[in-house]
C-alpha positions, 0 to 999 in steps of 0.5 A: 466544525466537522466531526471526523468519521469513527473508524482508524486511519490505515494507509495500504500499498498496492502493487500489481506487475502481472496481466493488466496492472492499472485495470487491477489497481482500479478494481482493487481501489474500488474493492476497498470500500468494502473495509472502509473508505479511502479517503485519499490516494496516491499517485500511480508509479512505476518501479522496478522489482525489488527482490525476487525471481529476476526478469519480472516485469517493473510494477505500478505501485500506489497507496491509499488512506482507509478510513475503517471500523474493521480491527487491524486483523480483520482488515488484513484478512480483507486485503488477503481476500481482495488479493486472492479474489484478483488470482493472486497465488503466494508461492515464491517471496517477492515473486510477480504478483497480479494483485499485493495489497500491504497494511503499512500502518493502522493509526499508531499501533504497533504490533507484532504476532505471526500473523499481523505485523503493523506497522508493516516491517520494510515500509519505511526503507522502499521507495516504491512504498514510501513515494506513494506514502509522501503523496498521502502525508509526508508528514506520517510517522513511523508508529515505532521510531517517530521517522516521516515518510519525508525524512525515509524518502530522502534517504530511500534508493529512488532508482527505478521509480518514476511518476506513471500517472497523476490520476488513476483512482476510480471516479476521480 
């Protein structure tokens, strides 16, 4: 029997749609040991922007399993700071971006303040989100309505959204 390492289970969403997206999506995945361990990951799409300035180029979006000791907040901030470290600028909602890391659950807590809402609020309608997720579990509720990823993928808009790679995560 193995005992399971301490910490939460939190699943993030990763995207980058400006200079090198892959490159920065690597670094990023490695930066992530530093608030936990991934445990799992994703496979690597490429979707259409969602919202925002028109004429930005499509993404490549992936998701990551984090095992972590950090409470939600102090790994929220941890992703900001990755973020930040890549260049990232937070000018415009929904604008291009070098680098966005999103926490999308933190094991079953629901929460809502200001600064930390968990689990994050649109998830669960964007395939760019909810593709990456299935790969991880399609199984994983919604903390608040019980809903898999499965069953908001089925009847998510998938226009846009394809495969770009099987593999992409460092080391693997």
């Amino acid at each position: 029997m193995t005992v399971p390492a301490p910490g939460t289970d939190a699943t993030i969403a990763l995207g980058a749609n400006l200079g090198d997206p892959l490159s920065t999506l690597r670094g990023a995945a490695a930066a992530l040991s530093r608030l936990g361990t991934v445990s799992a990951w994703s496979r690597l799409y490429r979707t259409a922007p969602v919202g925002g300035p028109p004429g930005q180029p499509d993404y490549l979006n992936a998701a990551v399993l984090l095992r972590t000791t950090l409470p939600a907040r102090d790994l929220l901030r941890g992703l900001h700071s990755l973020e930040a470290q890549a260049g990232r600028q937070r000018r415009e909602r929904w604008e291009a971006r070098v680098l966005d890391l999103d926490l999308i659950t933190y094991g079953t807590l629901v929460h809502t303040t200001a600064d930390l809402t968990v689990p994050h609020p649109r998830a669960w309608d964007r395939a760019f989100v909810l593709a990456p997720l299935n790969d991880l579990n399609p199984h994983l509720p919604h903390p608040r309505t019980g809903e898999t990823v499965a069953a908001a993928l089925a009847r998510a808009d998938r226009r846009g959204l394809q495969v770009h790679a099987d593999t992409w995560f460092p080391a693997q």
